[in-house]
C-alpha atoms as one frame of an Amber mdcrd trajectory, in Angstrom:
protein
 -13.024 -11.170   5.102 -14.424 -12.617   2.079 -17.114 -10.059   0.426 -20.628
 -11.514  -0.519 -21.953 -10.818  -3.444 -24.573  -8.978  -1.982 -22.266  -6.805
  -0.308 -20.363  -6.149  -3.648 -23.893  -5.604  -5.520 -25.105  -3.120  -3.088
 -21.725  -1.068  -3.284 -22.310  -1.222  -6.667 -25.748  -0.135  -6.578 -24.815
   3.291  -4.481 -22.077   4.122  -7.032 -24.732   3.515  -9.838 -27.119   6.030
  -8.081 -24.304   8.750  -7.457 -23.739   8.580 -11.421 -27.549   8.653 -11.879
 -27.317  11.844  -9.662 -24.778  13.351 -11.178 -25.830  13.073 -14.752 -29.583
  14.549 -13.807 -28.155  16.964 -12.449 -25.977  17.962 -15.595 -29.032  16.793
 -17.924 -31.264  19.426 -16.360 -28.592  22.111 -16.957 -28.295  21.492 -20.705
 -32.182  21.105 -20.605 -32.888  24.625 -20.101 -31.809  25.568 -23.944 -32.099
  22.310 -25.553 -35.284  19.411 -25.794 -35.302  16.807 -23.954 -34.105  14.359
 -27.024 -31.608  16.513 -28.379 -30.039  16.142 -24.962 -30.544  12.102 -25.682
 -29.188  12.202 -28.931 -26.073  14.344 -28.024 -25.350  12.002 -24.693 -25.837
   8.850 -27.347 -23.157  10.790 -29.117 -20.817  10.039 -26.592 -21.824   7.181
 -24.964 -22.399   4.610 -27.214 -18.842   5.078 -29.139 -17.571   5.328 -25.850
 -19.565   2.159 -24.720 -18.715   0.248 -27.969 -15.126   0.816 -27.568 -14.684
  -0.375 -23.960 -16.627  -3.300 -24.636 -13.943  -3.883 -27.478 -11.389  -3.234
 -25.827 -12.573  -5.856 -22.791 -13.673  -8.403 -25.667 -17.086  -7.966 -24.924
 -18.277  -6.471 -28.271 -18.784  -9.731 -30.332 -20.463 -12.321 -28.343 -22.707
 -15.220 -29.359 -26.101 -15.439 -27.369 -28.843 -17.486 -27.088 -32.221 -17.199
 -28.233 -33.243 -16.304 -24.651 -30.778 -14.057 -24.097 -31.370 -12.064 -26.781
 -35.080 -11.773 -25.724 -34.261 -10.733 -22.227 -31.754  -8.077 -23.876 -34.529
  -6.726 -26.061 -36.942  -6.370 -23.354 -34.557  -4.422 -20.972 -33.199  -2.402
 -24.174 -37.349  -1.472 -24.424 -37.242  -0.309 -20.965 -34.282   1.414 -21.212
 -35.690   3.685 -23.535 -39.422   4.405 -22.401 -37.469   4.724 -18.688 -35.119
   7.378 -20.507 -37.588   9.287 -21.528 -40.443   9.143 -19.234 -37.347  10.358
 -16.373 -35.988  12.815 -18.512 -38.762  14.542 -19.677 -40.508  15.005 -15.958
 -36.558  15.996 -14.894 -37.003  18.837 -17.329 -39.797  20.012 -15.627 -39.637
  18.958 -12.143 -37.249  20.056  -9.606 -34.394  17.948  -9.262 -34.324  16.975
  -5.602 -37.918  15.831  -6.416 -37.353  13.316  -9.480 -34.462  12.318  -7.544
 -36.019  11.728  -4.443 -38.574   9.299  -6.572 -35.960   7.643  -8.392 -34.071
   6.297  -5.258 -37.033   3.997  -4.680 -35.491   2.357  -7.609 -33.782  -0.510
  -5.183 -36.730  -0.918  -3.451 -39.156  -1.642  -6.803 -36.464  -3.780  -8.193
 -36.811  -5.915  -4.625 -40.308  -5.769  -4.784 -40.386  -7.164  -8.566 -37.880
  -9.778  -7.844 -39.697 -11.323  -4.939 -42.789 -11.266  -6.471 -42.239 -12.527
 -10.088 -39.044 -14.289  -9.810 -39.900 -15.616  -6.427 -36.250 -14.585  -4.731
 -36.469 -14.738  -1.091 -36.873 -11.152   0.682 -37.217 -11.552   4.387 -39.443
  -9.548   6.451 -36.767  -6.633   7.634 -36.603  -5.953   3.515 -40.516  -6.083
   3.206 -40.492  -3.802   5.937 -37.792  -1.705   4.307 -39.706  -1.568   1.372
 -43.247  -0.769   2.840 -41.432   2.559   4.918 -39.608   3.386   1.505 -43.206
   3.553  -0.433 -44.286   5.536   2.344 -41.832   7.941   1.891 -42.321   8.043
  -1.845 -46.238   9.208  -1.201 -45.554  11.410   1.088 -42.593  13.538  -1.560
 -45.114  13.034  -4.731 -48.159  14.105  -2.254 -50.762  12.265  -4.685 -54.028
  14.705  -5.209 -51.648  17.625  -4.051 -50.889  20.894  -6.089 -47.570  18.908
  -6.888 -49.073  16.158  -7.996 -49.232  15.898 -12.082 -48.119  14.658 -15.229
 -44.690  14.846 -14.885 -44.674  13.287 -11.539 -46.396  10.411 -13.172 -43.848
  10.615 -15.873 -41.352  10.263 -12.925 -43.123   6.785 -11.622 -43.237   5.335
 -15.038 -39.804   5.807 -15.179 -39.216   4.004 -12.415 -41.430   1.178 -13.208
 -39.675   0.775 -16.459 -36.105   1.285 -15.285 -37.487  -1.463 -12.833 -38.027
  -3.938 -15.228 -34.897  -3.226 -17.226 -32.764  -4.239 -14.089 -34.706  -7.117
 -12.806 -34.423  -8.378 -16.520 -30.489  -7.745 -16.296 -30.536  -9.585 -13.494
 -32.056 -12.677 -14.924 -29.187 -12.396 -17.408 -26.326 -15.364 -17.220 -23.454
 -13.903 -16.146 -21.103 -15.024 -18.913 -23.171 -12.128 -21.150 -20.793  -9.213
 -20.489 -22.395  -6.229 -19.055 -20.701  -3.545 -21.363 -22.307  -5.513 -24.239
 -25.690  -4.917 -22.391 -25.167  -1.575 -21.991 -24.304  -0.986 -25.345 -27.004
  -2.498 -26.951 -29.427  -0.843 -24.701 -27.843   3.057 -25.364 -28.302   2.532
 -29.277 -32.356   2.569 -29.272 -32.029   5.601 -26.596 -29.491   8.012 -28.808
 -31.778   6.421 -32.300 -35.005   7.405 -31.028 -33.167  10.849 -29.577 -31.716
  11.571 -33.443 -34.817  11.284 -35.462 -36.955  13.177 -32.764 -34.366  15.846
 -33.062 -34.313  15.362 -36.732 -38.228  15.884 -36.640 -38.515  18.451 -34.361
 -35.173  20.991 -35.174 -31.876  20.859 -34.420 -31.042  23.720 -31.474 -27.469
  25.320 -31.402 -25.640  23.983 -28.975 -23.128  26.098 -27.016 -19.483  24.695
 -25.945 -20.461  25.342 -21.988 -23.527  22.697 -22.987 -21.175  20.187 -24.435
């Protein structure tokens, strides 16, 4: 049997969210010694060389875009950062199966946005998907609760912004390869993470946190 390309995306899409999970999870570890952007800066350590190289290695390092492409890359690399550290900062403080619980409304958002401003067809079942999804969502961040408070907020901005980063990805042509993306977007993440740290202090790192 021939496999859509929705079926292919959406298998994607859960192994994308097991990485997300995993790396919070490991994030929030290192996060109890170090900031929150020296933990950017040292993950930028290793991903973007790591990043850069594959994309080399697949010829995807050197490309030639358009003038729209470009745009839609510097938008979603925008995104990419205020996402990184709007999530990371309220994982710091949050518990974990909370910020994660938000963040998996992260498919449903990215529906949402695509319907509504790039007028892709959702049919009802998904808009009713999406309305029990949001309900759930309210009923974990309990708005006007004790729980309720800047980091939560913190959490929903990231989500709004990691939002927009993949509904711009998705308005990408195809031919733009996707390591490229990616390593475009990680440079203004482990930048911003380097002169904050810079700034701020360097914290001794040990090898368990590496």
């Amino acid at each position: 049997m021939q496999k859509s390309d929705n079926f292919t995306g959406a298998v994607l899409m859960m192994v994308t969210m097991l990485s997300f999970v995993s790396n919070d999870a490991l994030m929030k570890f290192a996060f109890q010694s170090i900031s929150v952007e020296q933990g950017m800066f040292l993950r930028g350590a290793i991903s973007v060389p790591l990043l850069g190289l594959l994309a080399y290695v697949r010829r995807g390092l050197f490309v030639s875009l358009d003038g729209a492409s470009w745009r839609i890359i510097a938008v979603r690399s925008a995104a990419e950062l205020f996402g990184t550290l709007a999530f990371l900062t309220a994982l710091a403080h949050m518990p974990l199966a909370n910020v994660t619980a938000i963040l998996q409304s992260l498919p449903l958002t990215v529906t949402m946005f695509a319907a509504v401003f790039f007028g892709e067809q959702v049919g009802w079942r998904r808009w009713g998907a999406i309305l029990i999804g949001f309900v759930g969502v309210l009923i974990i961040i309990r708005p006007g609760g004790e729980g309720f408070n800047l980091y939560t907020i913190l959490a929903l901005i990231a989500v709004a912004s990691v939002t927009v980063r993949d509904a711009m990805t998705r308005r990408l042509d195809r031919s733009v390869p996707s390591l490229f993306v990616a390593f475009v977007a990680a440079i203004p993440v482990w930048l911003y993470g380097g002169v904050t740290t810079f700034v701020n202090g360097w914290t001794p790192v040990s090898h368990e946190q590496l």
